[in-house]
DRENDO-1510 file (C-alpha; in Angstrom, 1 decimal, always signed):
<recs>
REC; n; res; u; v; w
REC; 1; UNK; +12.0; +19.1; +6.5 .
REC; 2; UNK; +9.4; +20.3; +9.3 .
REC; 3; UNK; +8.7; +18.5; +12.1 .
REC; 4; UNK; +5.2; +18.0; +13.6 .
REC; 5; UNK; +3.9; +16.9; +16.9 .
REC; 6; UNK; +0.3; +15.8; +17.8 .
REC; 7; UNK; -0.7; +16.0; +21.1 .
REC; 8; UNK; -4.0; +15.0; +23.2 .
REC; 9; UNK; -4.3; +11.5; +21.1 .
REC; 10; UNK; -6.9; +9.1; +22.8 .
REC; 11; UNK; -6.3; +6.1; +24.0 .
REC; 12; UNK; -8.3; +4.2; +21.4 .
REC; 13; UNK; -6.3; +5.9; +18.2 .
REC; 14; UNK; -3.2; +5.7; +19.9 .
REC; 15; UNK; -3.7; +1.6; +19.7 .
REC; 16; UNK; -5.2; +1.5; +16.2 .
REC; 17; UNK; -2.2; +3.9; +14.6 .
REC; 18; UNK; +0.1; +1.2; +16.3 .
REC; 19; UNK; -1.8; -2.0; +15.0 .
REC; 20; UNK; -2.0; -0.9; +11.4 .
REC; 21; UNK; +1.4; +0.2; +11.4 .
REC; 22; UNK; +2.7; -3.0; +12.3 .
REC; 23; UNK; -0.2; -4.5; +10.1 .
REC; 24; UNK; +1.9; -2.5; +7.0 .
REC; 25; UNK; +5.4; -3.2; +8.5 .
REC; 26; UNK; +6.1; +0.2; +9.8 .
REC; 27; UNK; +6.7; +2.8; +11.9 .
REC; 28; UNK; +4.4; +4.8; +13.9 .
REC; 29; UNK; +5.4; +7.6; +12.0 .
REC; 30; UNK; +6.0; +6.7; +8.7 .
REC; 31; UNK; +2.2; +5.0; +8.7 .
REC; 32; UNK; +1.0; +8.6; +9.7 .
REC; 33; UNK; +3.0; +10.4; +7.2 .
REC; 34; UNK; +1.9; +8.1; +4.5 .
REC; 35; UNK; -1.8; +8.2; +5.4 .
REC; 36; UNK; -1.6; +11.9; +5.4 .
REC; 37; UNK; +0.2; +11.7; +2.3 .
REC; 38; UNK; -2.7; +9.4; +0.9 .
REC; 39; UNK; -5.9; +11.6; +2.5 .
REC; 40; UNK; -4.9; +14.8; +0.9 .
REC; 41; UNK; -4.0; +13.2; -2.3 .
REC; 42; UNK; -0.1; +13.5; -2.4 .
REC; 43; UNK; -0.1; +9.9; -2.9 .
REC; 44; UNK; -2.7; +8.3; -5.1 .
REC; 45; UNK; -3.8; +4.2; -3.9 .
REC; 46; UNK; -7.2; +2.8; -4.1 .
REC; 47; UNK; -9.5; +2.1; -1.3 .
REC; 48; UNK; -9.1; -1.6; -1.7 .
REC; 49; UNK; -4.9; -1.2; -1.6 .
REC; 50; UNK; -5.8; +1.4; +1.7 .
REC; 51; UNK; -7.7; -1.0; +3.7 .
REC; 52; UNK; -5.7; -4.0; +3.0 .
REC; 53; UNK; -2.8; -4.8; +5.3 .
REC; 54; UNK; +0.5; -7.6; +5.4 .
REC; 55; UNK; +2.2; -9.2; +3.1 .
REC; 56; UNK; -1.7; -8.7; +0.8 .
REC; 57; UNK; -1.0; -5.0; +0.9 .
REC; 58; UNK; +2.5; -4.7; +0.2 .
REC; 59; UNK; +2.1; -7.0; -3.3 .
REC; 60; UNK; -1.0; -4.1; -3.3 .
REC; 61; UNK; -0.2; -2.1; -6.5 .
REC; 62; UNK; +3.3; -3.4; -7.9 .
REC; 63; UNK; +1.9; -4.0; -11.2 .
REC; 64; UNK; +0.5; -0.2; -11.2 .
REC; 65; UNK; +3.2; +1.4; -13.2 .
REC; 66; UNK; +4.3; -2.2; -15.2 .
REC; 67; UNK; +2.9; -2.6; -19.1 .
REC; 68; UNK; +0.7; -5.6; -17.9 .
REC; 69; UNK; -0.8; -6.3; -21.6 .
REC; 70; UNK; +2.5; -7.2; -22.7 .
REC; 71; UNK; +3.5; -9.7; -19.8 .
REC; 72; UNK; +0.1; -11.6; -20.5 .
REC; 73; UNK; +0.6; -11.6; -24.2 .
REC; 74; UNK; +3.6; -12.8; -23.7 .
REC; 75; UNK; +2.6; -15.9; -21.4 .
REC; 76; UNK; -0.7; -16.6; -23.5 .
REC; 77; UNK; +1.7; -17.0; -26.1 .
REC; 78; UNK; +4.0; -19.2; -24.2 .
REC; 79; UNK; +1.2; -21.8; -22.8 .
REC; 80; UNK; +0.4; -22.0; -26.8 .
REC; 81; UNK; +3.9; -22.8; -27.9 .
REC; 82; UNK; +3.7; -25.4; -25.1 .
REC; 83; UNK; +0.5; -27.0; -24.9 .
REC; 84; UNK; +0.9; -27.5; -29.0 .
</recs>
């Protein structure tokens, strides 16, 4: 794996890097990589999952890969059974 180093980073983006990272519960580094990841398109998200941050973006796109149809069939048909 390659190793990268940026140098001559302002003050100002130096500060914001560090807030969202903690904002998303991580590293300096890992928030660049995965931004970089994001921007060229390695990693697909929306722009409402990219600008949100805490525990609101880590529950951000969990249901993206689940058969969500199913789960609410199945609970419309549960409240039926109960509410009979």
């Amino acid at each position: 794996m390659a190793s990268l180093s940026i140098q001559s980073v302002d003050e100002q983006l130096a500060a914001l890097l560090k807030q969202r990272a903690a904002a998303a519960r991580k590293s300096v580094s890992q928030f660049v990589l995965d931004t970089l990841r994001q921007h060229l398109g390695l990693e697909k998200t929306t722009v409402q999952e990219q600008q949100l941050t805490g525990v609101v973006g880590e529950l951000a796109g969990l249901l993206k890969d689940k058969d969500v149809d199913e789960s609410r069939n199945a609970y419309a048909a549960h409240l039926e059974e109960k509410y009979r």
